[in-house]
ROVEXTOR-834915 format. One record per atom (N, C-alpha, C): atom name; x, y, z. Coordinates in steps of 0.05 Angstrom, whole numbers. Each point is the difference from the previous one (the first is absolute). Example, Ala and Ser with C-alpha at 12.3 -4.5 7.8 and 13.67 -1.06 7.14 Angstrom:
// ROVEXTOR-834915
<atome N	x 264	y -114	z 156>
<atome CA	x -18	y 24	z 0>
<atome C	x 18	y 24	z 0>
<atome N	x -7	y 21	z -14>
<atome CA	x 16	y 24	z 1>
<atome C	x -15	y 22	z 14>
This chain:
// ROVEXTOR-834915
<atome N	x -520	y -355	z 228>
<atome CA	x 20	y 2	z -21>
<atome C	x 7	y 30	z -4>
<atome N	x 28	y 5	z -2>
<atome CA	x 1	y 27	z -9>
<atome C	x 4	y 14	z -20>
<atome N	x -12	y 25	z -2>
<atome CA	x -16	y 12	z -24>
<atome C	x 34	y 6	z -14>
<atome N	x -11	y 1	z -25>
<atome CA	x 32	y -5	z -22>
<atome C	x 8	y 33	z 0>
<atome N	x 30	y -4	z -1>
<atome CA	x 18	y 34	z -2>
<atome C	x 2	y 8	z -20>
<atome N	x -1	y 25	z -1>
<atome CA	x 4	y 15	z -27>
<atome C	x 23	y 14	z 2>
<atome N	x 13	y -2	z 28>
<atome CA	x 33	y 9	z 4>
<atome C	x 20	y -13	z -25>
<atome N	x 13	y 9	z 4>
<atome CA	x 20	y -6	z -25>
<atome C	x 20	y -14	z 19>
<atome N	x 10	y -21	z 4>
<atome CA	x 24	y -22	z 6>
<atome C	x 19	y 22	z 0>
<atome N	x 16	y 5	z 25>
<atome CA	x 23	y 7	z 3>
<atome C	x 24	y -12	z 0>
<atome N	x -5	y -29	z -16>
<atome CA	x 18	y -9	z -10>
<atome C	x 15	y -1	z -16>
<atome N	x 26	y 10	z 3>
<atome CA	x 11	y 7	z -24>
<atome C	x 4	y -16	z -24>
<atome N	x -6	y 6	z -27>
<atome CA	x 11	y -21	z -21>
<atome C	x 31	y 1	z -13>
<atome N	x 4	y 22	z 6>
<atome CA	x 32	y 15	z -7>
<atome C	x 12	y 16	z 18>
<atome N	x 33	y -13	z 8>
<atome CA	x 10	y 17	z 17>
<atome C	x 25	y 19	z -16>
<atome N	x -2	y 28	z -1>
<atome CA	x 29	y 11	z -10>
<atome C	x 28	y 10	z 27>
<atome N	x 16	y -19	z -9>
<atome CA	x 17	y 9	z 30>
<atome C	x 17	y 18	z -19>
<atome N	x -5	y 34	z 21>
<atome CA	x 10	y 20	z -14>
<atome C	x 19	y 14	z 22>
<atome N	x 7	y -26	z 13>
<atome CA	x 15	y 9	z 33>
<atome C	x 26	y 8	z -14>
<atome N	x 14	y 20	z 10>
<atome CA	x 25	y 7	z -11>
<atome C	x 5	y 16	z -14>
<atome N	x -23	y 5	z -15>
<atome CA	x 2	y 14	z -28>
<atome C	x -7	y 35	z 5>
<atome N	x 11	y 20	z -8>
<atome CA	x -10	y 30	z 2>
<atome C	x -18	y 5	z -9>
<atome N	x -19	y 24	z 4>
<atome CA	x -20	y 12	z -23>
<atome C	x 15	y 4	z -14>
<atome N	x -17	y 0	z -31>
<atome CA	x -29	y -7	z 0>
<atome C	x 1	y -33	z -7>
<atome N	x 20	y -6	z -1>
<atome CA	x -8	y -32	z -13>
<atome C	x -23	y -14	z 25>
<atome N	x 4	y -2	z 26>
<atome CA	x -30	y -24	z 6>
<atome C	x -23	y 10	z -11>
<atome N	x -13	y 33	z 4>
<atome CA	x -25	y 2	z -17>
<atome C	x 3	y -16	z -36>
<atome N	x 22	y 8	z -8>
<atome CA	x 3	y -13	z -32>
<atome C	x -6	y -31	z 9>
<atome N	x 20	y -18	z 6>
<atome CA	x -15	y -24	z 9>
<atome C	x -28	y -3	z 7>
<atome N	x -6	y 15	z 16>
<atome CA	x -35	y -11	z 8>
<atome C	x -11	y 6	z -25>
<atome N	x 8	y 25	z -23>
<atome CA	x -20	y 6	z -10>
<atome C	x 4	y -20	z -25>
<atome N	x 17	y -20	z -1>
<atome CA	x 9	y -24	z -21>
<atome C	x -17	y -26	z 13>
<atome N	x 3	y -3	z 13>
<atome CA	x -16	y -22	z 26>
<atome C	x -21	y 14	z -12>
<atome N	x -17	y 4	z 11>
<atome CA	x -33	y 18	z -2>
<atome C	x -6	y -7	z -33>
<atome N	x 11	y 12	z -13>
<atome CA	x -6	y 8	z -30>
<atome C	x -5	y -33	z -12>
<atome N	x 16	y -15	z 13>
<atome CA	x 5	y -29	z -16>
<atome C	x -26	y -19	z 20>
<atome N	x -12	y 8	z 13>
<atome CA	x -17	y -24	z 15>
<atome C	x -23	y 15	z -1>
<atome N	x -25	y -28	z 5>
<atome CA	x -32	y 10	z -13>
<atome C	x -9	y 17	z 20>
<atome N	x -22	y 10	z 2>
<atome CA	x -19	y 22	z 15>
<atome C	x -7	y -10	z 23>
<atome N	x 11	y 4	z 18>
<atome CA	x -11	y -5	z 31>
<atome C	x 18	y -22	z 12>
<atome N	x 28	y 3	z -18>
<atome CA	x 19	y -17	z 17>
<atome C	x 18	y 24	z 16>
<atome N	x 13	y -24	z 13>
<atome CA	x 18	y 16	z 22>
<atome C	x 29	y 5	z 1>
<atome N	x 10	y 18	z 0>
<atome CA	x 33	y -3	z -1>
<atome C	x 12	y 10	z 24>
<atome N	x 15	y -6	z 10>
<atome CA	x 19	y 4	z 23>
<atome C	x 33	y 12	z -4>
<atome N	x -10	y 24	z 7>
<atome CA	x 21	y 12	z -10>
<atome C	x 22	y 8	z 36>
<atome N	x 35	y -15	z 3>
<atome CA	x 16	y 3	z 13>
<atome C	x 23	y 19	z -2>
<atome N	x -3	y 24	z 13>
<atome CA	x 16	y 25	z -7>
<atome C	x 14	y 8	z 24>
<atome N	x 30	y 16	z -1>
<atome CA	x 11	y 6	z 22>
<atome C	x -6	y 29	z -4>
<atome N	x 11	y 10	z -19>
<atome CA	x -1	y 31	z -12>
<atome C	x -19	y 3	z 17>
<atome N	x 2	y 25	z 22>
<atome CA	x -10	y 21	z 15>
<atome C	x -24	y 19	z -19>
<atome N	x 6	y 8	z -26>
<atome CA	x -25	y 11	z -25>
<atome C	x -17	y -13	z 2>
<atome N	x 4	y -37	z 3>
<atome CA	x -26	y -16	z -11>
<atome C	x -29	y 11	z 15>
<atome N	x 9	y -2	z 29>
<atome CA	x -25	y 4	z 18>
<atome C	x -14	y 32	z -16>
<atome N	x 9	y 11	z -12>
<atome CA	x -12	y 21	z -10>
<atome C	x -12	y -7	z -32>
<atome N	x 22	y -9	z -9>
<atome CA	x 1	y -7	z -32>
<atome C	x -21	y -15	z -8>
<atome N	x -2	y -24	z 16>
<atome CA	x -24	y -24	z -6>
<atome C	x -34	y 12	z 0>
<atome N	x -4	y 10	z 30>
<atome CA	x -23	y 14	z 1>
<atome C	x -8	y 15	z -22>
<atome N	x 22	y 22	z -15>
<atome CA	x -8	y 21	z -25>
<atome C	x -9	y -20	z -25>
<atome N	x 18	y -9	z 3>
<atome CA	x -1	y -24	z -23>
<atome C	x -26	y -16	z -7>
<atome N	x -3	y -5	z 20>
<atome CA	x -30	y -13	z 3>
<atome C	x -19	y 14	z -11>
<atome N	x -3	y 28	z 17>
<atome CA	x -24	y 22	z -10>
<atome C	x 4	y 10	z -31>
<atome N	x 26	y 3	z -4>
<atome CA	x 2	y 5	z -27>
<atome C	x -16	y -16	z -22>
<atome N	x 12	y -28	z 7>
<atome CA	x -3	y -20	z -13>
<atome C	x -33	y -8	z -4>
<atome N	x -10	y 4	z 30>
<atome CA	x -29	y -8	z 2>
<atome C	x 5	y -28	z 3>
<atome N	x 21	y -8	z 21>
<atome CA	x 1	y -31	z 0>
<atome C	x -3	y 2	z 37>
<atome N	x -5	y -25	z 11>
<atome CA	x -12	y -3	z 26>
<atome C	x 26	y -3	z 16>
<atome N	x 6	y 15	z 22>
<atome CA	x 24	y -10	z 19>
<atome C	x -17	y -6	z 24>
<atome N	x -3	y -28	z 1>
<atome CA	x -21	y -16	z 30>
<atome C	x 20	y 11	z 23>
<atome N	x 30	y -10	z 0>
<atome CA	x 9	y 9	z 26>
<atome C	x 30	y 5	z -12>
<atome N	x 18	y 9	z 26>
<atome CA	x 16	y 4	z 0>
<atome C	x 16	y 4	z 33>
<atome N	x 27	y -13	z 1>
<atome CA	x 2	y -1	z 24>
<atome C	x 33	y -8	z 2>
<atome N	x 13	y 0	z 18>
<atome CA	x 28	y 0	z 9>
<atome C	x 2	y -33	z 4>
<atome N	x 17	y -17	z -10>
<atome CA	x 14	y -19	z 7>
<atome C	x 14	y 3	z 24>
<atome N	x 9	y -31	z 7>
<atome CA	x 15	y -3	z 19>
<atome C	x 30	y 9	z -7>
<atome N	x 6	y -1	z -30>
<atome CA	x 32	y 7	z 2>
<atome C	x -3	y 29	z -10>
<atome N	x -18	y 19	z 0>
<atome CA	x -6	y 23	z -5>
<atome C	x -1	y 11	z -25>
<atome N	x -14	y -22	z -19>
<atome CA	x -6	y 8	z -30>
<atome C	x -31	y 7	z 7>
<atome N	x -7	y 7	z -26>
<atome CA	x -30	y 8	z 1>
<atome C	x -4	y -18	z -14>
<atome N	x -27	y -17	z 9>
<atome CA	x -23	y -13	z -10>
<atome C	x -23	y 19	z -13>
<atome N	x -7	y 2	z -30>
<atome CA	x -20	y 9	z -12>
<atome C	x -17	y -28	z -14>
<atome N	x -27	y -1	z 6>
<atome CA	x -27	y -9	z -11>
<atome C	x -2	y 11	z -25>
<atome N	x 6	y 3	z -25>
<atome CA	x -17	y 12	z -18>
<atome C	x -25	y -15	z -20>
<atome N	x -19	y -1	z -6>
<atome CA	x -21	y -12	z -14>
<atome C	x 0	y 18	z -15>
<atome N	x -3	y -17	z -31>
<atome CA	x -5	y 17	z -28>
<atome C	x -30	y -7	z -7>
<atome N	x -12	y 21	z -6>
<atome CA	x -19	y 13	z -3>
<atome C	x -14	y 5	z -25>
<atome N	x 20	y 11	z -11>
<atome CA	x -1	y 5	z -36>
<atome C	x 14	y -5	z -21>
């Protein structure tokens, strides 16, 4: 049998589609997503804005909230992982 995870589900519980939108609003979105869901859930945050790939990462460390991954879509938005933490 295998031994139980203490990983956190990278499944998202909330997605914010912030495709379209300029900085700063998708960090504002994630940081409305995040703020509203319990500790160690997941939000998925969809951004075109060229800042995000920069913006999300700071955001995170600022925040002290977890970004598991982050990565390029097929139609060339960014996929961010974020887990809230605190």
């Amino acid at each position: 049998m295998p031994e139980p995870t203490t990983e956190p589900s990278l499944e998202p519980t909330t997605e914010v589609d912030a495709r379209g939108l300029a900085c700063p609003m998708p960090v504002i979105e994630l940081a409305r997503a995040v703020e509203a869901e319990a500790i160690g859930s997941v939000v998925r945050l969809l951004a075109t804005d060229p800042a995000a790939k920069v913006d999300v990462p700071v955001w995170c460390r600022m925040q002290r909230q977890g970004l598991r991954a982050a990565s390029e879509t097929d139609d060339g938005a960014w996929s961010f992982l974020v887990e809230k933490l605190r």
